[in-house]
FILONU-514853 format. One line per 8 residues: number of its first residue (from 1); for each residue x, y, z of C-alpha. Coordinates in steps of 0.02 Angstrom, whole numbers, plus 50000, padded with zeros to 5 digits. Example, Ala and Ser with C-alpha at 12.3 -4.5 7.8 and 13.67 -1.06 7.14 Angstrom:
FILONU-514853
1	50615:49775:50390; 50684:49947:50357
***
This chain:
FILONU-514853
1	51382:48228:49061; 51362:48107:48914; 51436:48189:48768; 51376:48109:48596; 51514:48108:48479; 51435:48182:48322; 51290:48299:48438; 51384:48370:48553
9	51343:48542:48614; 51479:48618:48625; 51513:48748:48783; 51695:48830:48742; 51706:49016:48749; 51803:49121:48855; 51692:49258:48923; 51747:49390:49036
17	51621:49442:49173; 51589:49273:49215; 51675:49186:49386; 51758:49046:49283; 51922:49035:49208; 51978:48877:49106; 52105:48791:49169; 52270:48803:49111
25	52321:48708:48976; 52455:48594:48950; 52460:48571:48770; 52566:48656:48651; 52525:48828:48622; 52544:48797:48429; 52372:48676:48456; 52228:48759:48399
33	52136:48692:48545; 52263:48755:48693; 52146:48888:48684; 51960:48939:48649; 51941:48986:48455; 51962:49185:48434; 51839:49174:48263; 51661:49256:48292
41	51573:49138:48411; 51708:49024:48442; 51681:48948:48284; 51802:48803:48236; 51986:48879:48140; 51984:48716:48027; 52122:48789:47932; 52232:48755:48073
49	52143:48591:48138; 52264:48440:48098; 52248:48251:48130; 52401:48263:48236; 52309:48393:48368; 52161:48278:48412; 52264:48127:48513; 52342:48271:48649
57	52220:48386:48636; 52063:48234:48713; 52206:48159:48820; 52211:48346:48899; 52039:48386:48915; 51993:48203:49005; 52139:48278:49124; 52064:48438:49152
65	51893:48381:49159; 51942:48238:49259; 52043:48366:49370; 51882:48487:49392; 51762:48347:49462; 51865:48278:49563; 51876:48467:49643; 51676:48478:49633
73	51673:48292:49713; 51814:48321:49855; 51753:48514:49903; 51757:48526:50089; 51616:48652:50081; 51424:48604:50083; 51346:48551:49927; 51252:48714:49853
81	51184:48722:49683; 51321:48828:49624; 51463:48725:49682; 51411:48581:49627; 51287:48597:49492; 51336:48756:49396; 51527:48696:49426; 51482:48538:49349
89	51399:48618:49199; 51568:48755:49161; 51678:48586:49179; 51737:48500:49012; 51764:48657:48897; 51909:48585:48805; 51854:48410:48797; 51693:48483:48724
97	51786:48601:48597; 51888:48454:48540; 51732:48335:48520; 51646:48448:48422; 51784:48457:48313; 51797:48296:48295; 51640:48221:48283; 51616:48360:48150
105	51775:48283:48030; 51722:48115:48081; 51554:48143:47996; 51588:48233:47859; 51759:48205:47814; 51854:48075:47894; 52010:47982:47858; 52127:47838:47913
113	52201:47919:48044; 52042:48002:48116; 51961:47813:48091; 52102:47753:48217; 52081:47872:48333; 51905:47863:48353; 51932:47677:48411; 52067:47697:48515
121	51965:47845:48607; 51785:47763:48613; 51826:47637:48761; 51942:47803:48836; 51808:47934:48818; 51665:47783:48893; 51793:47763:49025; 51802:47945:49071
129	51610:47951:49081; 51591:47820:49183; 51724:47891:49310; 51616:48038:49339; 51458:47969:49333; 51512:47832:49437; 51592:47944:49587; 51510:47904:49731
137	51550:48073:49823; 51508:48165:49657; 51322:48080:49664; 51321:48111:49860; 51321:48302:49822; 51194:48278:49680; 51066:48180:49780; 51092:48309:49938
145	51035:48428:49815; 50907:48329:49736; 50836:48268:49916; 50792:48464:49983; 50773:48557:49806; 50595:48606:49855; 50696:48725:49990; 50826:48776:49883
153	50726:48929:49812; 50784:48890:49631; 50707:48959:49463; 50603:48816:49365; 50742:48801:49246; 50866:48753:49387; 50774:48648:49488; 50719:48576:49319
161	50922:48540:49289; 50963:48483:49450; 50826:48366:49435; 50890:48292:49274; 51072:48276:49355; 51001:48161:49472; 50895:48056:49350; 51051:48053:49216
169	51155:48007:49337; 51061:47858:49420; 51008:47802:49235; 51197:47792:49229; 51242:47660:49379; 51277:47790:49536; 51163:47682:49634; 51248:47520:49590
177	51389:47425:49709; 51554:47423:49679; 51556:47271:49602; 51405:47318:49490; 51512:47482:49419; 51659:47377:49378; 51548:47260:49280; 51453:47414:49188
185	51634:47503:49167; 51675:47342:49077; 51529:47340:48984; 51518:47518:48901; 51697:47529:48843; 51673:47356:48762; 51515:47430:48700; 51588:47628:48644
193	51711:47501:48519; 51587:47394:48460; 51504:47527:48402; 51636:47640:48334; 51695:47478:48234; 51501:47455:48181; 51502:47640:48116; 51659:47613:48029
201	51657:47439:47944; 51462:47536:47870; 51560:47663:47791; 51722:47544:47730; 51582:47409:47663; 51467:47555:47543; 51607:47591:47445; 51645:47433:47431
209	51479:47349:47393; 51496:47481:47253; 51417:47406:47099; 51556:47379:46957; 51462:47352:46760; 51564:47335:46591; 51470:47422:46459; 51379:47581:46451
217	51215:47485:46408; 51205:47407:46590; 51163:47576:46635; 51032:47614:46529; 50914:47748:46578; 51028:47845:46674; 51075:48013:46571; 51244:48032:46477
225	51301:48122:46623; 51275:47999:46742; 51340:47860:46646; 51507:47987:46618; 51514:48019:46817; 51507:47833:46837; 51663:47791:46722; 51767:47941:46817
233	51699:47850:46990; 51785:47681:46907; 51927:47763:46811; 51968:47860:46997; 51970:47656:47075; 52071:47598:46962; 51954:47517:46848; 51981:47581:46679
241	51869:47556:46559; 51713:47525:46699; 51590:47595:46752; 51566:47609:46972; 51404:47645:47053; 51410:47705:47226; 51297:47622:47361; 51196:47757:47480
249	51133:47735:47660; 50967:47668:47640; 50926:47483:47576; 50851:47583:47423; 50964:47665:47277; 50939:47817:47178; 50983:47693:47014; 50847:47578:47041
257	50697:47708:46968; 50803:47737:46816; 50890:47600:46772; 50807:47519:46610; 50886:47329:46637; 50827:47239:46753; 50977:47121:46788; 51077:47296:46825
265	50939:47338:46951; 50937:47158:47024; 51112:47177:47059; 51112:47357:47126; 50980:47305:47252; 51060:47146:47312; 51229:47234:47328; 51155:47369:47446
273	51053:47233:47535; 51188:47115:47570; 51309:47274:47646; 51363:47220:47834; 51312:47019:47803; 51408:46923:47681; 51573:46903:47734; 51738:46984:47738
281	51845:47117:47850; 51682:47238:47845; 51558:47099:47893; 51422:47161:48032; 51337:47010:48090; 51446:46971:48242; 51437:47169:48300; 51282:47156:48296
289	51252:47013:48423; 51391:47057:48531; 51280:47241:48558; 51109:47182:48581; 51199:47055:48710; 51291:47207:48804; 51164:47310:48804; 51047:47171:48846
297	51140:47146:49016; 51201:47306:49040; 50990:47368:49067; 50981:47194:49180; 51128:47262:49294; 51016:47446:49291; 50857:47359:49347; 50787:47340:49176
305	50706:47204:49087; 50780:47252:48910; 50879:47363:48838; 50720:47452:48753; 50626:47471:48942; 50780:47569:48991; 50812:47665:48845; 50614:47710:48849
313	50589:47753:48988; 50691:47903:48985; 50595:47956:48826; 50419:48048:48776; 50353:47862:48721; 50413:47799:48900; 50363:47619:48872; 50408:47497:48755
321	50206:47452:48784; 50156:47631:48685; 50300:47603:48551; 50253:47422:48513; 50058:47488:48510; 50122:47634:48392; 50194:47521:48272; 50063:47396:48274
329	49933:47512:48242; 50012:47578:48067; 50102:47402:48017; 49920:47319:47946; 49867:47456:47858; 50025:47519:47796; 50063:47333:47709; 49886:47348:47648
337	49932:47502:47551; 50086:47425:47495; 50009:47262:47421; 49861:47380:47348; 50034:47468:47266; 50114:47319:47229; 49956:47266:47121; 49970:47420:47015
345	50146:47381:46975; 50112:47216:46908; 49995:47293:46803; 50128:47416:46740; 50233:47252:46722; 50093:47150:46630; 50060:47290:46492; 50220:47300:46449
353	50208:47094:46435; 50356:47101:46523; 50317:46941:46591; 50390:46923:46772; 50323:46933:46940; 50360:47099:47019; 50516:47098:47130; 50590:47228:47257
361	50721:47299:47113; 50552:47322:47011; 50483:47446:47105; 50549:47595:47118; 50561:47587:46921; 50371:47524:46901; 50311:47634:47029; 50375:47792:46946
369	50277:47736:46782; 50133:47717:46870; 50121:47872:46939; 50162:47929:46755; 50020:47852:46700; 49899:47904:46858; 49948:48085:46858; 50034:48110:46686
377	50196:48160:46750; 50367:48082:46833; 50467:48122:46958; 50606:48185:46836; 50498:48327:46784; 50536:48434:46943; 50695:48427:46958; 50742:48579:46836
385	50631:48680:46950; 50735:48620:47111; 50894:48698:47091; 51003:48712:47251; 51059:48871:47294; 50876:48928:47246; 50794:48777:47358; 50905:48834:47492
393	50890:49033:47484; 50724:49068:47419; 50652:48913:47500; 50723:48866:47659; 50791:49054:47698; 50632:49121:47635; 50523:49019:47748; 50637:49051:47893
401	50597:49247:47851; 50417:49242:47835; 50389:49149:47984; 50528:49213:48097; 50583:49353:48010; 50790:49278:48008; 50864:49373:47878; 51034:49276:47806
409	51204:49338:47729; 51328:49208:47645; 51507:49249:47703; 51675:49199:47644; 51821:49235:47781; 51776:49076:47889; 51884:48911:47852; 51796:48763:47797
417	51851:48584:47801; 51810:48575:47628; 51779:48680:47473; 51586:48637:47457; 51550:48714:47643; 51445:48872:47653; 51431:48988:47789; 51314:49097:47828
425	51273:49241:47970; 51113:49227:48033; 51021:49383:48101; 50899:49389:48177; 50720:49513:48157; 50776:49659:48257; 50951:49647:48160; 51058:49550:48306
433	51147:49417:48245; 51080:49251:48305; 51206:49117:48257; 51316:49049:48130; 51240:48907:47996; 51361:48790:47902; 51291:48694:47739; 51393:48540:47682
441	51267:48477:47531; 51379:48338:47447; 51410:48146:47461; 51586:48102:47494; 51677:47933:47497; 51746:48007:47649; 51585:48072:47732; 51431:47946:47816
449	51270:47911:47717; 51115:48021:47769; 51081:48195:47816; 51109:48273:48006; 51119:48431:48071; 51283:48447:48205; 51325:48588:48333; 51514:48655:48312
457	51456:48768:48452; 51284:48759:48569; 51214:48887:48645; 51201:48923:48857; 51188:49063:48925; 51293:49012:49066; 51449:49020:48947; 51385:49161:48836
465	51403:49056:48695; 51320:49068:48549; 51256:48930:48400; 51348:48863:48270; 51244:48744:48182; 51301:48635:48018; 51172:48544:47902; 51244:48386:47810
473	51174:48313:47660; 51227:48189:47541; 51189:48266:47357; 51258:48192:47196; 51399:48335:47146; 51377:48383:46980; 51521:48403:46845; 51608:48550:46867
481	51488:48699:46776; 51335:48582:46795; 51185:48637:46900; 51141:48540:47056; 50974:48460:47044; 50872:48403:47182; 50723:48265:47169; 50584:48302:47282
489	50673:48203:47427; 50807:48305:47414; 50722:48456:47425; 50617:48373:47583; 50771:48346:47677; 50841:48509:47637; 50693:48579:47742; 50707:48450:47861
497	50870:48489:47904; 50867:48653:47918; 50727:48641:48072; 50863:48543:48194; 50957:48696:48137; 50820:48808:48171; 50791:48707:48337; 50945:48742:48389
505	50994:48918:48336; 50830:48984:48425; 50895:48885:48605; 50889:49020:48748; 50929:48902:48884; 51058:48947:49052; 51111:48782:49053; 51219:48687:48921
513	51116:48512:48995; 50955:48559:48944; 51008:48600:48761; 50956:48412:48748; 50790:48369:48715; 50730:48168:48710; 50781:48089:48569; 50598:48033:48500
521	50567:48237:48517; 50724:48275:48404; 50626:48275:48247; 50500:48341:48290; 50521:48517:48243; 50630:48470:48072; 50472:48366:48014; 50352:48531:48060
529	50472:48629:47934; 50454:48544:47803; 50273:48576:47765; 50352:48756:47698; 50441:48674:47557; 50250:48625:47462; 50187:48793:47538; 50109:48898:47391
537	50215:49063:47442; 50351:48955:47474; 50358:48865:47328; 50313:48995:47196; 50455:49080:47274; 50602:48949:47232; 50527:48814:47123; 50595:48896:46963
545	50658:48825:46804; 50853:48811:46821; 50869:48878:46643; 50721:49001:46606; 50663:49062:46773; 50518:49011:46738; 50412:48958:46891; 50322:48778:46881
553	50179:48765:46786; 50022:48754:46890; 49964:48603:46790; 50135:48516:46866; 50111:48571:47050; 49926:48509:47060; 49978:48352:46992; 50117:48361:47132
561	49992:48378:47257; 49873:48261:47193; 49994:48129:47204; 50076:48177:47383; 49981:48000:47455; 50059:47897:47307; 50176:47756:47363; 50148:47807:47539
569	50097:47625:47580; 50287:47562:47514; 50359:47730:47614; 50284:47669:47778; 50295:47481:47762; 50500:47516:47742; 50503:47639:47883; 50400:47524:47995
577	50519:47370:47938; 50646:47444:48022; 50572:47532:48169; 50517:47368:48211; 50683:47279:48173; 50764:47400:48291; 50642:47361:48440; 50661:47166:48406
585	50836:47179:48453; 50816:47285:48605; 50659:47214:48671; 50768:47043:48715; 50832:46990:48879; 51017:46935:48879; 50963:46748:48865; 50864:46794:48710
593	51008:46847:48582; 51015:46739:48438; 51159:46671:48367; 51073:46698:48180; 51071:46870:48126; 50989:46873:47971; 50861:46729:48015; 50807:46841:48201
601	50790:46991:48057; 50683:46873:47950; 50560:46827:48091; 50543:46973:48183; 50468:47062:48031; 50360:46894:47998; 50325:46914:48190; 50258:47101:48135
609	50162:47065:48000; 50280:47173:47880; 50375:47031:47791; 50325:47085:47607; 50468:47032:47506; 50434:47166:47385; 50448:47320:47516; 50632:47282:47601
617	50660:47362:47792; 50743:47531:47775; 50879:47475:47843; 50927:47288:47860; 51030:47241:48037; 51182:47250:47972; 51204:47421:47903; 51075:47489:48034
625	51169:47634:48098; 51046:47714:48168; 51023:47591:48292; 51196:47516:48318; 51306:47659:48316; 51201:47826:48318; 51080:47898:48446; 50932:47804:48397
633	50971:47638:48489; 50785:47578:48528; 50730:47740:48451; 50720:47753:48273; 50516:47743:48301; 50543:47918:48363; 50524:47988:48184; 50354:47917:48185
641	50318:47984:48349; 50361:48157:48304; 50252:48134:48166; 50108:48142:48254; 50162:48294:48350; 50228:48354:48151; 50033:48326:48079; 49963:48408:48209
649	50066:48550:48215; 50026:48587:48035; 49853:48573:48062; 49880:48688:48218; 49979:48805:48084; 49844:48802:47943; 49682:48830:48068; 49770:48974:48143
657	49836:49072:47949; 49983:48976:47885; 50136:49060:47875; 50128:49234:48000; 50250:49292:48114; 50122:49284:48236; 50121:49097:48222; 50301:49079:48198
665	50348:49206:48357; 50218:49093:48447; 50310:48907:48387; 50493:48985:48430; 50403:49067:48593; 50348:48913:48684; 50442:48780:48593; 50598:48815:48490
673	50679:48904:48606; 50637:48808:48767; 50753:48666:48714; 50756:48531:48860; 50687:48662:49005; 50540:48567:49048; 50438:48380:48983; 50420:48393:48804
681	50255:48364:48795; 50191:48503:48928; 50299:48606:48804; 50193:48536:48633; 50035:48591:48766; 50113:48754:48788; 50125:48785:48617; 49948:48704:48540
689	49851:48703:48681; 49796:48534:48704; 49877:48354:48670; 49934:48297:48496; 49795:48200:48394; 49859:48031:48274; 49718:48061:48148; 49797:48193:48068
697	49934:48084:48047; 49844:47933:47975; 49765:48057:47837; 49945:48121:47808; 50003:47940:47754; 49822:47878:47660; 49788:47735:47825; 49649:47800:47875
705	49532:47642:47804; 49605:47455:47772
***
């Protein structure tokens, strides 16, 4: 029953021929949610979605929701599967139409209001949870169930769910006392606006740790356009004459490879660093120690050492013991690689006579003139060939053909939130219509750092619905009339994206529970999709000059792919930094929390051997989101996890003819579509026929030697 704000999968159609009927509302009829949306799949009417709907339309779907289990909970009748089980999973349709909703504007285009709202619900909506996962007639029913489901002549996927329902809701408290609920009540409302004030005080501190310069020189090495977009970015604050660089999620900024002066970089790197820690209404640092405490005591009160043990255990990892040994076993060589880097960037600096040690603002700039040098070419050179629309419909939808056979067609008749939203029908091979893909591409002062992928609508059989899936990015927008460039990140990330969508979209689960797959599984099938994006049909196929047509030269694609291990060493040591960063905090017991942020952060990557000044943590603490406010609390080593099941995927792929429909009907077959039916790794056997090996992985990233 937990709902995550910005994942939810949403269950809110009205289908005839099922025995269910929503219950009637009580909000005004003029509300868009009184009633399930009447677009194609139930898709969201965001031209009639105001701020003013949200506040009656949760208030009435905790009522009917509430209203529903307490009918499940208080039924006079034996506990069956059905009444209990399946009524449990058709409860909550409005509360889970509004939440998607939500969590979608939230996201991607949030304002004051919405900001306000989201606090005052977080401790609400925790509150609600807890009532329901905390009923102690509600559990009785579940563990009746649980206690004889070997007689109860389910299907696997139903004994599977019922199963889960008993683990989520003991991971949740049901076992506790009385006393013990009231204390974890307490404890995750205090905890839901912690981190909704985290979340928020990220967003309100990058715009303004926004890096202000006087003359157009300071910029140096950024094109005329850039410089011009950063005087409009000033001249729209107020600061006429000025030029306004934005800050972006990660501890490292776009600027930093471009910029010729170094005091400009120094500056751009020390504002994003110091985001969430030095002072002021947006300051993190006391957030931060209040959450770690919480959560520290909350997994106490659950039976848990830590916060990490509990989180874990509930995972594909399942101990902190095979995370910590996962980590460890990349940190050494990965800061080898980095210092090996590091040593070819002096040399850069040295040639030049620059004559200064290299710093962390140094190397982004250095770096990309070494690989100049190595490979004779820069980054910059690709980017005419990576044009958007083309990346996205002759690479990404061109892929998605070949090896599924999904044919798309842009549409226009659906509101969007925004301008910059496509839609898109997506059919599938026999010419049924699979689902419906959004694709918001642009940064936003209004919209959170990163790229996501969101359901406005999940699929279950159960409900008949269908999937709605959006894709978030945060691309530069171009002047109006200018093309939209990607850099090879970019272009990465489009394709990464687009496999939570395809993740999603290809779910043929009952249930709308075992949508859900663990959280260190998530990205697991994104990171298998992007190997298309370098694939030689694939890539011949989009990667075409924005201006000529002309595809990229072979000369520049070998050198592409000669240089795919370059700077790996810095791209690990960074990841690492802060997967370790965000098991130091959770590993703690409750008499463990420091009262020091930044000096905990400072030893705990000593502690881990990956304190190299010149390679910064992904993420410092403070603007961690990841870990303090999103779903990767103790689990943002789960990208590295996936990894391994990503590299040998791709070698699974490769050894069996690259991109077929054979192979791709195969992946969908006994993966995709299986969402969270049965353990995730029996499903990764299913698919390659054995268990996942790390060496492909430590080829992948150039660690395979010291």
């Amino acid at each position: 029953m937990n709902r995550p704000q910005m994942l939810l999968i949403a269950a809110s159609v009205a289908v005839a021929n099922l025995a269910y009927a929503e219950p009637a509302s009580m909000l005004e009829a003029s509300n868009p949610f009184a009633k399930p949306s009447t677009l194609q799949f139930q898709y969201p009417p965001f031209d009639k979605i105001k701020n003013e709907h949200f506040a009656p339309a949760f208030a009435e779907g905790m009522r009917q929701e509430a209203a529903e289990i307490e009918a499940i909970a208080n039924n006079k009748a034996a506990p069956t599967f059905e009444n209990t089980i399946v009524a449990m999973e058709r409860s909550g349709r409005l509360l889970d139409r509004v939440g998607a909703a939500f969590g979608t504007l939230q996201g991607s285009y949030t304002n004051d209001t919405l900001q306000a709202l989201a606090k005052e619900l977080a401790p609400k909506q925790a509150a609600h949870n807890d009532a329901i996962r905390l009923n102690p007639k509600l559990y009785a029913r579940i563990k009746a169930l649980y206690d004889k489901r070997d007689k109860l002549n389910l299907d696997a996927e139903s004994k599977y769910l019922l199963e889960r329902y008993h683990t989520d809701f003991v991971r949740a408290g049901a076992q506790l006392s009385s006393a013990d609920k009231d204390k974890l009540k307490a404890m995750n409302g205090q905890l839901a606006a912690l981190s909704t004030q985290f979340a928020q005080n990220v967003l309100k501190e990058a715009n303004a740790s926004a890096l202000v310069v006087d003359t157009r020189a300071e910029l140096a090495g950024m094109s005329d356009k850039q410089i011009d977009a950063a005087a409009a970015e000033a001249k729209k604050r107020g600061l006429d004459g000025k030029f306004v660089i934005p800050v972006v999620n990660t501890t490292q900024q776009a600027g930093l490879s471009v910029l010729t002066n170094r005091a400009t970089r120094e500056k751009l790197l020390a504002a994003s660093l110091a985001r969430g820690s030095r002072g002021g209404e947006f300051d993190n640092k006391n957030i931060v120690l209040q959450i770690a405490k919480l959560r520290a005591e909350r997994a106490v009160l659950l039976g848990y050492p830590n916060y990490a043990a509990y989180n874990l255990e509930d995972q594909t990892a399942k101990t902190t013991g095979a995370v910590n040994k996962l980590l460890a076993e990349f940190a050494k060589p990965a800061v080898n690689n980095a210092r090996k880097e590091a040593a070819e960037i002096q040399k850069a600096i040295d040639a030049e006579k620059g004559g200064f040690q290299a710093a962390a603002h140094d190397w982004a700039f250095y770096s990309d003139k070494v690989r100049q040098q190595r490979y004779a070419f820069d980054a910059g050179q690709l980017r005419p060939y990576f044009e958007l629309n083309r990346v996205l419909q002759d690479g990404v939808f061109f892929a998605a053909n070949k090896e599924f056979g999904l044919t798309f067609k842009e549409r226009k008749d659906l509101p969007t939130y925004v301008e910059d939203v496509r839609t898109f029908d997506v059919f599938d091979a026999d010419g049924s219509q699979l689902a419906i893909f959004t694709f918001d591409p642009y940064a936003r002062s209004n919209k959170r750092g990163g790229a996501w992928a969101n359901a406005l609508v999940g699929q279950a059989k159960l409900l008949g619905t269908k999937p709605v899936i959006a894709n978030n990015l945060n691309i530069a927008k171009p002047a109006a009339g200018e093309p939209t460039l990607l850099t090879y990140d970019e272009v990465r990330t489009t394709f990464h994206e687009f496999g939570h969508a395809l993740h999603s979209m290809f779910s043929e689960v009952k249930y709308p529970r075992l949508a859900r797959v663990p959280r260190d599984y998530v990205e697991f099938p994104s990171q298998v999709n992007e190997m298309w994006m370098a694939w030689p049909e694939v890539l011949a196929n989009y990667a075409k000059h924005y201006q000529t047509g002309e595809p990229m030269p072979k000369e520049l694609l070998d050198k592409v792919q000669a240089s795919a291990q370059f700077n790996e060493g810095f791209r690990t040591t960074e990841y690492l930094a802060a997967s370790l960063l965000d098991q130091a905090w959770h590993q703690l017991a409750p008499n463990q929390i420091p009262t020091d942020v930044l000096a905990f952060e400072a030893e705990a990557l000593k502690k881990a051997g990956v304190d190299f000044a010149l390679v910064p943590p992904r993420y410092r603490t403070t603007y961690f989101s990841h870990t303090f406010s999103g779903g990767y609390s103790a689990g943002y080593y789960g990208y590295l996890w996936a990894e391994k099941l990503d590299a040998d995927t791709v070698n699974w792929f490769k050894e069996h003819g690259g991109l077929t429909r054979k192979n791709g009907d195969h992946f969908r077959k006994t993966l995709l579509s299986r969402g969270g039916t049965l353990d995730a790794m029996q499903m990764y056997r299913n698919f390659s026929g054995r268990d996942a090996q790390v060496q492909p992985l430590l080829e992948r990233r150039g660690l395979t030697g010291e």
